[in-house]
C-alpha positions as CSV (number, residue, x, y, z in Angstrom):
1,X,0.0,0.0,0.0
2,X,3.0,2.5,0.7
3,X,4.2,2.2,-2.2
4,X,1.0,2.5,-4.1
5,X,0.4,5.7,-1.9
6,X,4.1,7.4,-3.4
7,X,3.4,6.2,-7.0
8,X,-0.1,8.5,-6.4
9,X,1.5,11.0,-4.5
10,X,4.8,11.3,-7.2
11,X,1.3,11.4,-9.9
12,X,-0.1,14.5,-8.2
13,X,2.9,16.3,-7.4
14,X,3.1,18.5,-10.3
15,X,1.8,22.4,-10.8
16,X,-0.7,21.9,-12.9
17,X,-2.6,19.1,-11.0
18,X,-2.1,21.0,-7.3
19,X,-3.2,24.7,-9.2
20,X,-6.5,22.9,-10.6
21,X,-7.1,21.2,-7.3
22,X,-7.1,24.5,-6.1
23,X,-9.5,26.2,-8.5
24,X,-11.3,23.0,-8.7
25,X,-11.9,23.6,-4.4
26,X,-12.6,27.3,-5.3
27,X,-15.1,26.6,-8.0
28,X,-17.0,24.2,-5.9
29,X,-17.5,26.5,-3.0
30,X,-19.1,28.9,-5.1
31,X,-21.7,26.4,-7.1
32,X,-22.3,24.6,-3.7
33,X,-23.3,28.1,-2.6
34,X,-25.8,29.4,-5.0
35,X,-29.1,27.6,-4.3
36,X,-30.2,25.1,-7.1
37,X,-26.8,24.8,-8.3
38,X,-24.8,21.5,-7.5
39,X,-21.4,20.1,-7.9
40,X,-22.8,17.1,-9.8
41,X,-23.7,20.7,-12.4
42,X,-20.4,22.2,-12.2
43,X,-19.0,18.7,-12.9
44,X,-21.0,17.5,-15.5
45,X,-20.4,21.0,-17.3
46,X,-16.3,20.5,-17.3
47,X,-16.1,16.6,-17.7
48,X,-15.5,17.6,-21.6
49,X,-12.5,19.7,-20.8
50,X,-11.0,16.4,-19.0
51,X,-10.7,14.9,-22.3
52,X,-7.5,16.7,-23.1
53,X,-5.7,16.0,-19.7
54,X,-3.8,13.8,-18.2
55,X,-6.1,11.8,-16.1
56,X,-4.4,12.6,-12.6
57,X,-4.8,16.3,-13.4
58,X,-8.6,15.7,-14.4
59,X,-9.9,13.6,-11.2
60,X,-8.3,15.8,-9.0
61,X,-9.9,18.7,-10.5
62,X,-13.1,16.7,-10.1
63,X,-12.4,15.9,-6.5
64,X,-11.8,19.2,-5.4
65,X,-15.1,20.4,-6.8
66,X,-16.9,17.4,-5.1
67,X,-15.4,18.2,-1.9
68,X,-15.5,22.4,-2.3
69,X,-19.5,21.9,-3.4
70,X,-20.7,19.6,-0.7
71,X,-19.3,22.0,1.9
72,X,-20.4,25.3,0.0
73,X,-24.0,24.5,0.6
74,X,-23.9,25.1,4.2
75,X,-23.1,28.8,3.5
76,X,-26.2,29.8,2.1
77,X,-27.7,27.5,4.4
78,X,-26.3,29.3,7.4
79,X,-26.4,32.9,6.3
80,X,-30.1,32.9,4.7
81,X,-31.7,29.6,5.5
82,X,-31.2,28.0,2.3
83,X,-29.5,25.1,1.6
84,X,-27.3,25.7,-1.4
85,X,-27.3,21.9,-1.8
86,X,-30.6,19.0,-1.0
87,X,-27.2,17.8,1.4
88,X,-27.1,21.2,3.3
89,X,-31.2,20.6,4.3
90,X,-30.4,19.4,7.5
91,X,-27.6,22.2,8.4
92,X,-30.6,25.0,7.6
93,X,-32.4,23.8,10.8
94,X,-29.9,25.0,13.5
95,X,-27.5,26.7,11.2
96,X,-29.9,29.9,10.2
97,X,-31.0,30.2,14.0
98,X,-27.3,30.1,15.0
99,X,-27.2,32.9,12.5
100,X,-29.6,34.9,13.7
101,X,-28.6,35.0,17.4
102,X,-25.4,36.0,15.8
103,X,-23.5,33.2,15.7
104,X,-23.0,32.5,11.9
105,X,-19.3,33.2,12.5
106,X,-19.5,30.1,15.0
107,X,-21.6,27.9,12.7
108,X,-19.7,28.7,9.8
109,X,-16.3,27.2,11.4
110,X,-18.3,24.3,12.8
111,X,-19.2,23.6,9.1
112,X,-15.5,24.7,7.6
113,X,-14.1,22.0,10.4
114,X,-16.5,19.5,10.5
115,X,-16.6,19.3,6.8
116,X,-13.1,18.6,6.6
117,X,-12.5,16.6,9.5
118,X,-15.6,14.2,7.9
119,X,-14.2,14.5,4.2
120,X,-10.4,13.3,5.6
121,X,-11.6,10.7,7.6
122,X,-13.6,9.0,5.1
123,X,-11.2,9.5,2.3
124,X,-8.6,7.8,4.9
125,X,-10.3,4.9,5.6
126,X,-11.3,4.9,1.7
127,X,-7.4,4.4,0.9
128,X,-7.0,1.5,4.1
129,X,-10.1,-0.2,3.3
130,X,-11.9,0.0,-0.1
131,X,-11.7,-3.5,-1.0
132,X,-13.1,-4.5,2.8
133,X,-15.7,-1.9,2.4
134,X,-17.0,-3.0,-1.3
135,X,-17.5,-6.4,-0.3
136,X,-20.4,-5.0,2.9
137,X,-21.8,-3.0,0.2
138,X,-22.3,-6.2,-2.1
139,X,-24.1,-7.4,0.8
140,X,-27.1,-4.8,0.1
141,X,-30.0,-6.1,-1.8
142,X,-33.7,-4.4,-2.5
143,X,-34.2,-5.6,1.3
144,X,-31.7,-3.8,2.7
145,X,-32.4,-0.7,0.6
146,X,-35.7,-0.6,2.1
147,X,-34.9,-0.8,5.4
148,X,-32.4,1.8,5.1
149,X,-35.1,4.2,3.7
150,X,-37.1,3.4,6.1
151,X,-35.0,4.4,8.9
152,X,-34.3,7.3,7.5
153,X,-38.2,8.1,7.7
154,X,-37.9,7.2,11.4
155,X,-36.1,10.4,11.8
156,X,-39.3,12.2,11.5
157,X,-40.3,11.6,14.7
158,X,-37.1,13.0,16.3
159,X,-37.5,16.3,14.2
160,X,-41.6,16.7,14.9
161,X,-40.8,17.7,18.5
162,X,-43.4,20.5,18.3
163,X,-46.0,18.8,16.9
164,X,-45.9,15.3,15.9
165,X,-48.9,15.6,14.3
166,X,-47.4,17.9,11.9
167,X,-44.5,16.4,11.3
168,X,-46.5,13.0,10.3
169,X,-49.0,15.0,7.4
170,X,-45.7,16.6,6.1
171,X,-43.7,13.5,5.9
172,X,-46.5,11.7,4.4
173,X,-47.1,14.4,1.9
174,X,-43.4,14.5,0.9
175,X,-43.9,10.4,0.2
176,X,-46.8,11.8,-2.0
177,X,-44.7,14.1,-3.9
178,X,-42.4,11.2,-4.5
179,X,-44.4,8.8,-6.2
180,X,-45.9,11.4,-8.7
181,X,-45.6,10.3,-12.5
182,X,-44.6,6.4,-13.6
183,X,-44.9,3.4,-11.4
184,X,-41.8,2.1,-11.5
185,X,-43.1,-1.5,-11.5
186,X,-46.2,-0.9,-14.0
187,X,-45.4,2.3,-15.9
188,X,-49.0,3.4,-14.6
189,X,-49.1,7.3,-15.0
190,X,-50.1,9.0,-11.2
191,X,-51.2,12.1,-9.8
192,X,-50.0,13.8,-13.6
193,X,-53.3,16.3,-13.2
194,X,-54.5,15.2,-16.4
195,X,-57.2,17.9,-16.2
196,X,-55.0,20.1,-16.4
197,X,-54.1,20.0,-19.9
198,X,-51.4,23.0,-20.5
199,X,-49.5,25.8,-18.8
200,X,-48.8,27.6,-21.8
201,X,-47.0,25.3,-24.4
202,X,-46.1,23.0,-21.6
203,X,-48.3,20.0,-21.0
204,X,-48.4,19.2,-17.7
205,X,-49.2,15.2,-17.6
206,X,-46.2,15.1,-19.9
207,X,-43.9,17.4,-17.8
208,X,-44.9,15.1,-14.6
209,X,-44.6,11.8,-16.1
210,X,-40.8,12.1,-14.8
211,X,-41.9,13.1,-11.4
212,X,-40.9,15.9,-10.2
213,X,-37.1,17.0,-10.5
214,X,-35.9,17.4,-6.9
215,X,-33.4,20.9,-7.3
216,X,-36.4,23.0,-7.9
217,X,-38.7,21.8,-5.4
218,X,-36.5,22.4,-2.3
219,X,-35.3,25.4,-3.8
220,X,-38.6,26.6,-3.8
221,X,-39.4,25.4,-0.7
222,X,-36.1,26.8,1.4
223,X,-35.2,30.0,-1.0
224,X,-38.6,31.6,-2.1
225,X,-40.2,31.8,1.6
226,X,-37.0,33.9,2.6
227,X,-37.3,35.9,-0.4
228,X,-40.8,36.2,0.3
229,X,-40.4,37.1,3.8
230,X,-37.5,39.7,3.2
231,X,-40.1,41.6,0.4
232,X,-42.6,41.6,3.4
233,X,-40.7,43.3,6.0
234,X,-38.7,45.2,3.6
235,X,-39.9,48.1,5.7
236,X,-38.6,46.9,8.7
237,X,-35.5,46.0,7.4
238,X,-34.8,50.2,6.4
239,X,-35.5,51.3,10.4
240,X,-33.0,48.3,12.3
241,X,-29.6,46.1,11.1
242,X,-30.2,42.4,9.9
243,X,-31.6,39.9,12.2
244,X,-28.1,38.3,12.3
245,X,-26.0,41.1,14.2
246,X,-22.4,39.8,13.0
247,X,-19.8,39.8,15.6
248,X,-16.3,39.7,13.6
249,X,-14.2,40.0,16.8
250,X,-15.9,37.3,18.2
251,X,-12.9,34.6,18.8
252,X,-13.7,31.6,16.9
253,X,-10.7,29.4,15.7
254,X,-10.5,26.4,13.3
255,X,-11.2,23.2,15.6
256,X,-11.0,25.0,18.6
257,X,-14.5,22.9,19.6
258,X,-13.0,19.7,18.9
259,X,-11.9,18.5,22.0
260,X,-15.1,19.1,23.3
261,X,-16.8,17.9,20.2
262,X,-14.7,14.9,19.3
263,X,-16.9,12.5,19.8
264,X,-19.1,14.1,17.5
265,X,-17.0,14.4,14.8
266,X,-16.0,11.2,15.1
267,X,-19.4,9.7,14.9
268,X,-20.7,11.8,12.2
269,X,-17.7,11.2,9.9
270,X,-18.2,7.5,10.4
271,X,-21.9,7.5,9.7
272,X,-21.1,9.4,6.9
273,X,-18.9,7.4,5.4
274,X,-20.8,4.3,6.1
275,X,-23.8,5.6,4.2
276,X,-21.8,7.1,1.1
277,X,-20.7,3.2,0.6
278,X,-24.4,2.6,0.1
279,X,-25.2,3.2,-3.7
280,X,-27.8,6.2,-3.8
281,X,-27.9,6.9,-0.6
282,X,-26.2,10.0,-0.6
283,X,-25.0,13.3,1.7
284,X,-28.9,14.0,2.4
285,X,-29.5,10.7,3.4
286,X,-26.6,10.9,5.9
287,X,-26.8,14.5,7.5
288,X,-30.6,14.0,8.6
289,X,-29.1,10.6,10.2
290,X,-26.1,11.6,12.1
291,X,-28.6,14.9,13.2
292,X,-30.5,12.9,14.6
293,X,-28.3,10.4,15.9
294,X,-26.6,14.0,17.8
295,X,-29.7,15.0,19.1
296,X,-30.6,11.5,20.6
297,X,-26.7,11.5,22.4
298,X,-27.0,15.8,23.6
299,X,-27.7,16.4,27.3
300,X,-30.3,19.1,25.7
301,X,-32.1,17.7,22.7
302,X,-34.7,20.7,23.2
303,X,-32.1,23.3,21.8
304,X,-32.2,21.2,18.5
305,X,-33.9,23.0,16.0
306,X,-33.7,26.3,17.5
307,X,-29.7,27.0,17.0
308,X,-27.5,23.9,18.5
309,X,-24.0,23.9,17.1
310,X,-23.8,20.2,17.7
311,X,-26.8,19.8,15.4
312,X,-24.8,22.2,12.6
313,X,-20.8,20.2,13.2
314,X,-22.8,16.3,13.1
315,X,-25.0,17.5,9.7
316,X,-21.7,18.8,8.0
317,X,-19.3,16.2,9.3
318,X,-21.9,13.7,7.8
319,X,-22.1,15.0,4.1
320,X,-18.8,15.3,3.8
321,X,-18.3,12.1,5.0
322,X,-20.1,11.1,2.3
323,X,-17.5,11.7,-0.4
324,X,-14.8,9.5,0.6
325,X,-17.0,6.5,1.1
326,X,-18.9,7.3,-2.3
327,X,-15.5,6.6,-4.2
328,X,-15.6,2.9,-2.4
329,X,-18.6,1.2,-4.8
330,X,-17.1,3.4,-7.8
331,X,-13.7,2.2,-7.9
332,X,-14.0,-1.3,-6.7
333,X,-17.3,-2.5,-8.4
334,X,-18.2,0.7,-11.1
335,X,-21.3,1.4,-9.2
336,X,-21.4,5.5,-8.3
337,X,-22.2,5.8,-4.5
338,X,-23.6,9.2,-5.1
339,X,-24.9,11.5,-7.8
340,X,-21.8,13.1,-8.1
341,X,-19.8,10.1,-8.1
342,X,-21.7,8.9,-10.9
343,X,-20.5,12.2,-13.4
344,X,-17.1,11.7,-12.3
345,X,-17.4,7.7,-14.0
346,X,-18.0,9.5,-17.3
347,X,-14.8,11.2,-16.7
348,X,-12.9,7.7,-15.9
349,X,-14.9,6.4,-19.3
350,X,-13.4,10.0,-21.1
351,X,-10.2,8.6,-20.0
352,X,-10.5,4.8,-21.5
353,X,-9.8,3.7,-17.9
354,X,-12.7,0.6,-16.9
355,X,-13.5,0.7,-13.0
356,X,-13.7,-2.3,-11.1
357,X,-12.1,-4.6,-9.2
358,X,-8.8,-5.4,-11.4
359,X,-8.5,-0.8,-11.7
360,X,-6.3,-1.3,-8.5
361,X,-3.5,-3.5,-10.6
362,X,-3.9,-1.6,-13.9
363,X,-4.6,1.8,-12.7
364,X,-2.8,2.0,-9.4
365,X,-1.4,5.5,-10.0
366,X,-4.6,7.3,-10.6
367,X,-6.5,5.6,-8.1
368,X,-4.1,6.5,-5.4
369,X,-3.6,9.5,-6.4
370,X,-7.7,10.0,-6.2
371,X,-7.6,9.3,-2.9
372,X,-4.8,11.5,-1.6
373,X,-6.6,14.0,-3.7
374,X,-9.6,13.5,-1.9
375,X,-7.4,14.3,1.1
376,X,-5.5,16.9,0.2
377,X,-8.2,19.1,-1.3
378,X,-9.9,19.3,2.3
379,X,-6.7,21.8,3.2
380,X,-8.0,24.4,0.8
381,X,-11.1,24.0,1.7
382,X,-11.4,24.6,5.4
383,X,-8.9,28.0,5.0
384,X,-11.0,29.3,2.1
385,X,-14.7,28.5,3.9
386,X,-13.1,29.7,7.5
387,X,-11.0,32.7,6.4
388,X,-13.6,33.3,3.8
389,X,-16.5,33.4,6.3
390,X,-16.1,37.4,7.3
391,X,-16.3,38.0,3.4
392,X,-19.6,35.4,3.0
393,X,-21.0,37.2,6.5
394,X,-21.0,40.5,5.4
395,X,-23.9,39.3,2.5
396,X,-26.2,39.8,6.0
397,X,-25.5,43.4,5.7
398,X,-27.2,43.8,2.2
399,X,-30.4,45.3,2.3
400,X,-33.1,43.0,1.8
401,X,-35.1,44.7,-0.9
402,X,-31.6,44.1,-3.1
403,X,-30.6,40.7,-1.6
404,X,-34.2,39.3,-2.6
405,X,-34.1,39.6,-6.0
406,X,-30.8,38.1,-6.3
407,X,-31.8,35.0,-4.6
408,X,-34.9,35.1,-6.5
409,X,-33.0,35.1,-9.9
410,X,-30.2,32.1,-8.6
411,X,-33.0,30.2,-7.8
412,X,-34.8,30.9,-11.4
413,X,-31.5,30.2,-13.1
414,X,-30.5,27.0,-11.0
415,X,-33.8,25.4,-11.2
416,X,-34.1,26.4,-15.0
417,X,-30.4,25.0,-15.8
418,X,-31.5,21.7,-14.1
419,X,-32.8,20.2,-17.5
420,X,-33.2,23.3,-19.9
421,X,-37.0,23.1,-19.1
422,X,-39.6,26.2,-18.1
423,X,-41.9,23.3,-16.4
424,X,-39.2,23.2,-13.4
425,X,-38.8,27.3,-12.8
426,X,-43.4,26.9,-12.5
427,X,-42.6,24.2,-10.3
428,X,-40.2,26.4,-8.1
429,X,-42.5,29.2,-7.9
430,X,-45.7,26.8,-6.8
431,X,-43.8,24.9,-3.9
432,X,-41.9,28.3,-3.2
433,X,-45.4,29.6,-2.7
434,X,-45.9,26.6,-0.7
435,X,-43.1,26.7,1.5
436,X,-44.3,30.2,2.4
437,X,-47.7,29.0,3.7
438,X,-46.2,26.0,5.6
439,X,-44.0,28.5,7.3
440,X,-47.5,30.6,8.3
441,X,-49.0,27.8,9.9
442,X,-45.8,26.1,11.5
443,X,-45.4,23.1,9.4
444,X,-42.3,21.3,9.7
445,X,-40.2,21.3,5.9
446,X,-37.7,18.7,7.0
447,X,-40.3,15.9,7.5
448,X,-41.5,16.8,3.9
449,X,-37.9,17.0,2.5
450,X,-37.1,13.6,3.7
451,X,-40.3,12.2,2.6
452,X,-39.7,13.0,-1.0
453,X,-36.2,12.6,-1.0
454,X,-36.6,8.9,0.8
455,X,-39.7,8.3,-1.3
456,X,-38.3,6.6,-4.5
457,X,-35.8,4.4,-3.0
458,X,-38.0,3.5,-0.6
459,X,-41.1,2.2,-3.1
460,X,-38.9,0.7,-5.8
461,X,-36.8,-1.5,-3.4
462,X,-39.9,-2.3,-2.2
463,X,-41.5,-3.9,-4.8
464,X,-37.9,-5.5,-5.8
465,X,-37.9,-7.3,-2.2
466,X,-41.6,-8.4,-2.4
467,X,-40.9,-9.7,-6.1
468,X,-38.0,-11.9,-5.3
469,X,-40.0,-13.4,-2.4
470,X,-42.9,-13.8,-4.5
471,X,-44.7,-11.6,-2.5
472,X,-43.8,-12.6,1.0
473,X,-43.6,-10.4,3.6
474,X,-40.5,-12.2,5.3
475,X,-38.4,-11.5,2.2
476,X,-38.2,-7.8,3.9
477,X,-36.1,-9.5,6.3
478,X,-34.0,-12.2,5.2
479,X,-30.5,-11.6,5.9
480,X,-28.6,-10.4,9.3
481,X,-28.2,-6.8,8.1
482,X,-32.2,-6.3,7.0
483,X,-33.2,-7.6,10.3
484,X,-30.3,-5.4,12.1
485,X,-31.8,-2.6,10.4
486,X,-35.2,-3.6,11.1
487,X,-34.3,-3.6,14.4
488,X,-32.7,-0.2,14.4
489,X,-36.3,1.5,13.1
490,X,-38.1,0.4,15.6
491,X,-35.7,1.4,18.6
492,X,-35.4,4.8,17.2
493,X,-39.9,5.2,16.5
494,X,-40.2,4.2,20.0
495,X,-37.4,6.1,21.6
496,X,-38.1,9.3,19.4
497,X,-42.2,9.0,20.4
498,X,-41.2,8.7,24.3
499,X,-38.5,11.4,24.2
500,X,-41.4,13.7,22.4
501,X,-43.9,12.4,25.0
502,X,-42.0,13.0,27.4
503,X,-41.1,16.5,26.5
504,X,-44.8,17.5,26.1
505,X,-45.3,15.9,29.6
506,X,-42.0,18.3,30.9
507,X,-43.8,21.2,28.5
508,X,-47.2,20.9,30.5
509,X,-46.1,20.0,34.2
510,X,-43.6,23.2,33.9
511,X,-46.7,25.7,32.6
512,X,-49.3,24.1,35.7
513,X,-46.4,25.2,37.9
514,X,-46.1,28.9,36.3
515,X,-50.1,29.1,36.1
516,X,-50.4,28.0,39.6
517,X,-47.3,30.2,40.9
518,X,-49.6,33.2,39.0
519,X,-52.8,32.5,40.4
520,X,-51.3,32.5,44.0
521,X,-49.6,36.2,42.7
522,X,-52.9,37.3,42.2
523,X,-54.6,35.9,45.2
524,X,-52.2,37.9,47.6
């Protein structure tokens, strides 16, 4: 292995391959910043540049926008509530309130750190143990799949705190979002509003036949409810500073929480990792998880939701966690773990190199060198996001009545660039409407966001489970790691229901005592 790791390192050590690793970083930032663009976009977009490099040079590029994007959503997400990435969702819940007590400065070197902490660590144990690791992600059938969507629905009880209720319609209405257009077993068309025949030129049955494309929908649901909001107290924004009253002298360091922390940034990077080995799982998939999994270890899981940094380092540990273990399915089977993973294949195809199992004998060099790109890209990262934080803080001090159009038109031109199609900037502006009225009556989004983010996965491995057991239940749990899983859903429904019941119970003994305290006030 040493040696492998010299012939990579000896790969990448040239000028051009280090000064595109560092634009590559740079570049992802920005996309992973501006809400509805994605690094899988930025990407996609350069792949065809690749084709006249030397493949070292080109997948370290790539890497270094993987790793700069999945971290660069976190900074919308912290500054205006908008996850500039679907991984960033879970960041948005503590992150913006951090912000607005003014602590972005905090939050945004929780993210800078965790991020790279979790991106290190999984590309580490990526380079000690990517043939181990491809062999337990063989292991995952439909079965599995299943399971593992399913525990990630569990999470909804955890973050439906205020009202369970709540959080139940919206998660079930994000599984309804999800199955709009083709059954994936029958090709039956559903919920394609057939009676409504056109928007303009665009026929709608058609448009939704697809389902609906995900970038637009949660841009619509996180960005256009803070535009929204900023045009309505535009007037109040003239007479007093920005919610989130910056304090720039306020002494923050890089991983100056981790030794209190260090458990959770140990955790999170593992789970992370863990669940970027799982084909299609993905950063989204990971941050709600290790969130969760950090509010169910904090001594104050009532702070969650409402500005907990331990809620903001375990979300961004997690995602970038992700990356590293996405490489493992890629390079040893040529199965993408992730979305993103996936575009950078068709940069491996550019370069006539085949991925698999026999790509660590014939391609040891660039492989290697992948890895310790995967690592070294990280270093850039954290100093740009940290350093770069007082620059990306002082966006809180434009007026809102300029900063809402600017988001507005990001989000038009994200959403739009998606798939070239007007249908998806109609679709923003509906669920950005939407989001608006779901913030009026105090309905929770992340329920909703993991419903139609868990919702595909969840139905087609389904119905591939039930079909190889001919329709027996038991084939839902016919291996150690379904059942294990199983398992898993069911501690964390009944734990999260009694820690909310409980809660209530805490809620209502604690206002009888203030009531009573008041009525004794008053009788005296």
């Amino acid at each position: 292995m040493l040696s492998n790791l010299l012939m990579g390192l000896s790969a990448l050590a040239n000028i051009e391959s280090v000064l595109l690793m560092l634009v590559g970083t740079l570049a992802g930032i920005v996309v992973g910043g501006i809400p509805g663009l994605n690094g899988s976009m930025a990407i996609a977009l350069l792949i065809p540049i690749t084709y006249t490099m030397e493949p070292v040079t080109a997948i370290s590029m790539l890497c270094g926008i993987y790793n700069g994007a999945m971290y660069g959503g976190s900074i919308s997400a912290i500054l205006f509530g908008i996850p500039g990435t679907p991984a960033a969702c879970a960041t948005v819940i503590d992150g913006h309130p951090m912000a607005k007590k003014g602590q972005a400065m905090r939050a945004l070197e929780l993210s800078a750190s965790g991020s790279c902490f979790g991106g290190m660590l999984s590309a580490a144990l990526l380079i000690v143990a990517a043939p181990t690791l491809a062999k337990f992600a063989l292991k995952f059938g439909p079965a599995e799949y299943f399971w593992v969507s399913m525990f990630g629905l569990s999470i909804i009880v955890s973050l439906s705190n205020d009202s369970m209720v709540k959080g139940l319609i919206a998660g079930f209405f994000g599984l309804f979002l999800a199955v709009i257009g083709q059954d994936p077993n029958t090709a039956v068309s559903r919920f394609v509003l057939k009676a409504i025949p056109k928007i303009g030129s665009l026929k709608v049955s058609t448009q939704l036949l697809s389902g609906l494309e995900l970038v637009p929908v949660l841009v619509g649901l996180f960005a256009l409810p803070e535009v929204f909001y900023m045009l309505e107290h535009a007037g109040e924004a003239k007479k007093k500073k920005t919610e989130a009253n910056i304090d720039f002298n306020e002494n923050v360091h890089l991983f100056d929480q981790f030794p209190k922390r260090w458990v959770n940034y140990v955790r999170s990077a593992i789970i992370g990792t863990v669940v970027g080995i799982i084909p299609a799982a993905g950063g989204n998939i990971a941050s709600f998880i290790s969130y969760d999994m950090a509010k169910r270890a904090s001594k104050d899981p009532g702070s969650f939701g409402k500005g907990n940094p331990d809620a903001v380092l375990a979300s961004e540990t997690a995602n970038n966690g992700v990356t590293g273990g996405s490489f493992v399915p890629l390079l040893s089977l040529g199965v993408p773990g992730s979305t993103s993973t996936a575009v950078i294949m068709g940069a491996f195809m550019i370069q006539g190199i085949t991925l698999g199992p026999s790509i660590f004998n014939t391609n040891a060099d660039v492989v290697y060198a992948l890895m310790l790109a995967l690592i070294l890209t990280n270093i850039p990262m954290v100093i740009m996001g940290f350093y770069g934080s007082k620059i990306f803080s002082k966006s809180l001090n434009i007026p809102q009545n300029v900063l809402a159009p600017i988001i507005l038109a990001f989000s038009v031109v994200g959403s739009y660039a998606i798939r070239y199609n007007m249908f998806d900037v109609i679709v923003l502006f509906v669920f950005g409407l939407f989001g608006y009225l779901m913030n009026k009556v105090k309905f929770p989004m992340a329920p909703l966001v993991l419903g139609l983010i868990l919702g595909p996965i969840l139905e087609s491995n389904l119905l591939r489970a039930l079909a190889m057991s001919r329709g027996k239940i038991t084939g839902l749990v016919n291996s150690p790691i379904s059942l294990a899983i199983f398992i898993m859903v069911l501690v964390c429904l009944i734990t999260g229901a009694r820690n909310t019941i409980q809660s209530r119970s805490t809620f209502t003994v604690g206002s009888n005592i203030v009531n009573a305290v008041k009525g004794q006030d008053k009788e005296q």
